[in-house]
C-alpha positions, -999 to 999 in steps of 0.1 A, spaced: 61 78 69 79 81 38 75 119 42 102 123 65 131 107 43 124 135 21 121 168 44 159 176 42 162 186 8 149 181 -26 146 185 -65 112 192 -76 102 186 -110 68 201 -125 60 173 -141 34 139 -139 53 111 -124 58 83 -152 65 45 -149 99 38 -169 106 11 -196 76 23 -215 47 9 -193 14 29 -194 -9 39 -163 -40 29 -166 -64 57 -154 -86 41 -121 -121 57 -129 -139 64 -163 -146 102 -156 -147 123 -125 -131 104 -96 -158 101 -63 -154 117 -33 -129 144 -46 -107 160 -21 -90 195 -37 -55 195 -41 -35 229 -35 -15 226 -72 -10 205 -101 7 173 -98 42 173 -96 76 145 -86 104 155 -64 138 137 -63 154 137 -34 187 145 -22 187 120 9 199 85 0 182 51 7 201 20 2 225 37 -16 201 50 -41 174 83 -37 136 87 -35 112 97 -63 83 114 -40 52 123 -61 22 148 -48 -11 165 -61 -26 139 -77 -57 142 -84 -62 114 -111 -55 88 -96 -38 54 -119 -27 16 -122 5 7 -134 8 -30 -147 42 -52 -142 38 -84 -158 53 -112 -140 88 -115 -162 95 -154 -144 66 -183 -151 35 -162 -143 16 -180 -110 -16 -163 -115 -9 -144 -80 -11 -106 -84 -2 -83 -57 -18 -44 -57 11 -22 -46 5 9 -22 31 28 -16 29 50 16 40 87 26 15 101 51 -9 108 27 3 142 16 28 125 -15 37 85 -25 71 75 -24 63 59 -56 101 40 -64 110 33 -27 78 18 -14 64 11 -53 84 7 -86 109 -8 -59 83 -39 -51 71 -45 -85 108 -50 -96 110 -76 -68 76 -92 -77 81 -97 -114 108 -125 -115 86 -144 -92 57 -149 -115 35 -118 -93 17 -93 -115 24 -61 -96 -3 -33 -99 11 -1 -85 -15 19 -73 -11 60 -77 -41 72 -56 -51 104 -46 -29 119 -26 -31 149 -7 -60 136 10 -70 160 36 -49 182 57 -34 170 94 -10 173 120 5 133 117 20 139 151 -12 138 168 -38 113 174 -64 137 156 -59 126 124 -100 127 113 -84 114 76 -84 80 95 -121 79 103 -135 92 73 -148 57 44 -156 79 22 -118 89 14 -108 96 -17 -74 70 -8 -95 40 3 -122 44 -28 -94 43 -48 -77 12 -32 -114 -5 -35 -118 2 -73 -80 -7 -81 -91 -39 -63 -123 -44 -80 -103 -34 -117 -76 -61 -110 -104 -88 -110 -128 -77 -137 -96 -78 -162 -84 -113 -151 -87 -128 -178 -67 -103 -198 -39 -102 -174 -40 -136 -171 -43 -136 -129 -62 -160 -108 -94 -134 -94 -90 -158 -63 -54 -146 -54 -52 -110 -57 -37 -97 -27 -27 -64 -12 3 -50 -3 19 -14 15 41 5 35 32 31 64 2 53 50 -2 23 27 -3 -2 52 -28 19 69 -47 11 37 -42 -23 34 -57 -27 69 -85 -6 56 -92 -22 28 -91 -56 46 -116 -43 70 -139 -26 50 -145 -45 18 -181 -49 23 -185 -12 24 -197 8 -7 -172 35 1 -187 52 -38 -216 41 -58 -214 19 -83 -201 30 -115 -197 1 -141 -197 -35 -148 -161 -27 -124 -177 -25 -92 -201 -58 -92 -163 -72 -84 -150 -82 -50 -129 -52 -32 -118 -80 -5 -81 -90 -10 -74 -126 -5 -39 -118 16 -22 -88 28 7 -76 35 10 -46 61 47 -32 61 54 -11 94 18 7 90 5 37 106 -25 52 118 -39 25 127 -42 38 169 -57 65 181 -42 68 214 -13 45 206 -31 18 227 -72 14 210 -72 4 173 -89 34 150 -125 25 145 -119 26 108 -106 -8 110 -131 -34 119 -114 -67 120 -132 -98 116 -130 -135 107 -134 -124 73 -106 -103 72 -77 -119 47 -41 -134 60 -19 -112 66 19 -104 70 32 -76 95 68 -63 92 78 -37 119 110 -23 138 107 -18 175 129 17 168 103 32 140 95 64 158 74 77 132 41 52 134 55 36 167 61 -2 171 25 -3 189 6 6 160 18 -27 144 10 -45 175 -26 -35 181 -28 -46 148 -16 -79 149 -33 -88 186 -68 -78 171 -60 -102 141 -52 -131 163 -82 -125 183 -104 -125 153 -90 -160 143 -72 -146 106 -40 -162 100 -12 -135 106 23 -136 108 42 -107 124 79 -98 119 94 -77 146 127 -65 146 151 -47 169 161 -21 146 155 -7 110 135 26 121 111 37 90 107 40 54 134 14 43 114 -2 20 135 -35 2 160 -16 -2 189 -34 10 209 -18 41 233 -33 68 201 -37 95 186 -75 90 150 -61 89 153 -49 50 158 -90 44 125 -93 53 111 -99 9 126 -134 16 101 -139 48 72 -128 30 78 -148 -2 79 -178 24 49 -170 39 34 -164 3 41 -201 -4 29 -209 27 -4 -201 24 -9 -212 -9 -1 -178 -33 26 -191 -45 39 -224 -58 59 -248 -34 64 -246 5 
C-alpha cells in the first residue's frame, strides 16, 4: 500500500488537498455524509521526501468530506469515463501517484477521469494481519462513497457528455480492494437513498484492479466482502510476483474466482515491480503496463479501434 512509500520521511502541510490547473472538486453528498467514521484531526497533505519515478508523492489524510474531481477528456472525447481510486491502506490516498497521475494519462485518450477523494481514515487496523474487520464491514464509509461517485458519474451524463453505459472503475492497492468491492456489491444499498442520485446504477461496466489488497483473509480464501458473480464487470488485474505488501496471492484468488464465475478478466503478472509504482515510469517492465490496459480497453469495446 501506498502508505509505505511514505513512512520514511515527510513534509506535512495543514492544508485541504487541491486539484491544480484550476479544476474544482465537486463535493460527493448534499449534507452529512452516511455512515460516518470519526477522523482523529482535520484534513491535511503531506509531500514526501521519498522519490517515485523520479518525482515525489502527495499523500492526503483526514478527510472527512469526501469529493469528485473532473478531467475532461483533452483528445476526441469517446464517451468512456473511468472513476479513479487511488489506494493507501485506507488510513491517507496517494492522491498524485495513484490519482492526478492516471487522469493525466486518461485525458489525451478521450477518458473523462473522475478522481475520487473518499473518506479516508476509515477505521483503525493492524494491515499486517489478516484481521482487518474494515474489509467485512458494507456499510463503510470508503465503499458508500465509491457507490455514490458511481451513481453521480451517471446521473450527470448528459452534462459531461459520457456514455452512462461505459463508466468503468479504476484503483490501486486499497483502491483495488474497492474496485473489487464495488464490482461485487453493486446491488447492495450500502446507505439509503438520498436523491434523484441514487435511482442510478452503482455497477461499473469494466474494472480495472491494480495490484489490490485485502482481498484474502488467510492469503489463500477470498474476503467474504467480495461476492463474485456472472454479473460482476470485465476486469483487468496488474500484479508483481515481488509485492510484499498485499502479496501476489491476493491478486490471484482474485482473478481464479473471476474465471470461475465466467467474467471476462485479463491478468498481468510480472516478475518484479514490488508496490505502489503507479504509471510512473521506472526501469522494471511492469510500470508499461497503461499500454496493456488501453489495449484491453479497446478490446472490449471502451474504447474505439482494436
Amino acid at each position: 500500500m501506498a502508505l509505505l512509500v511514505l513512512c520514511c520521511g515527510v513534509q506535512a502541510e495543514p492544508a485541504v488537498w487541491q486539484p491544480a490547473g484550476g479544476r474544482v472538486q465537486v463535493p460527493l453528498w448534499p449534507g452529512t455524509p452516511p455512515n460516518p467514521a470519526p477522523v482523529p484531526a482535520a484534513e491535511y497533505v503531506k509531500t514526501g521526501t521519498d522519490l517515485i519515478g523520479g518525482k515525489p508523492v502527495t499523500w492526503v489524510s483526514n478527510v472527512s468530506r469526501p469529493t469528485m474531481t473532473v478531467y475532461a477528456p483533452t483528445g476526441p472525447n469517446t464517451g468512456a469515463a473511468v472513476l479513479v481510486i487511488p489506494g493507501g491502506g485506507f488510513e491517507g490516498l496517494a492522491m498524485d501517484l495513484e490519482g492526478t497521475d492516471v487522469c493525466d494519462w486518461l485525458a489525451p485518450r478521450g477518458v473523462t477521469c473522475v478522481l475520487l477523494k473518499y473518506r479516508v481514515p476509515s477505521a483503525p487496523y493492524d494491515w499486517r494481519c489478516d484481521c482487518r474487520p474494515h474489509n467485512l464491514a458494507l456499510s463503510m464509509p470508503s465503499l458508500a462513497d465509491t457507490q455514490r461517485a458511481l451513481r453521480t458519474i451517471r446521473s450527470r451524463s448528459a452534462e459531461w457528455r459520457i456514455d452512462p453505459k461505459r463508466v468503468g472503475i479504476l484503483g490501486f492497492s486499497a483502491g483495488g480492494f474497492l474496485v473489487a468491492e464495488a464490482s461485487t456489491n453493486f446491488k447492495r444499498r450500502i446507505y439509503a437513498p438520498l436523491d434523484a442520485v441514487d435511482k442510478q446504477s452503482a455497477r461499473p461496466d469494466f474494472a480495472l484492479a491494480l495490484y489490490p489488497g485485502h482481498l484474502t483473509t488467510d492469503y489463500r480464501k477470498l474476503n467474504s466482502a467480495i461476492t463474485v458473480s456472472g454479473d460482476t464487470p470485465p476486469t483487468f488485474v496488474l500484479q508483481a510476483e515481488d509485492d510484499e505488501v498485499d502479496g501476489v496471492n491476493q491478486a490471484l484468488v482474485y482473478y481464479t474466482a473471476l474465471k470461475k464465475a465466467g467474467v471476462p478478466a485479463e491478468m498481468h503478472l510480472y516478475a518484479h515491480g514490488g508496490h505502489a509504482f503507479g504509471l510512473r515510469e521506472t526501469s522494471e517492465p511492469i510500470t508499461r503496463w497503461p499500454a496493456l490496459a488501453e489495449v484491453w480497453m479497446r478490446s472490449i469495446g471502451v474504447l474505439p479501434g482494436h
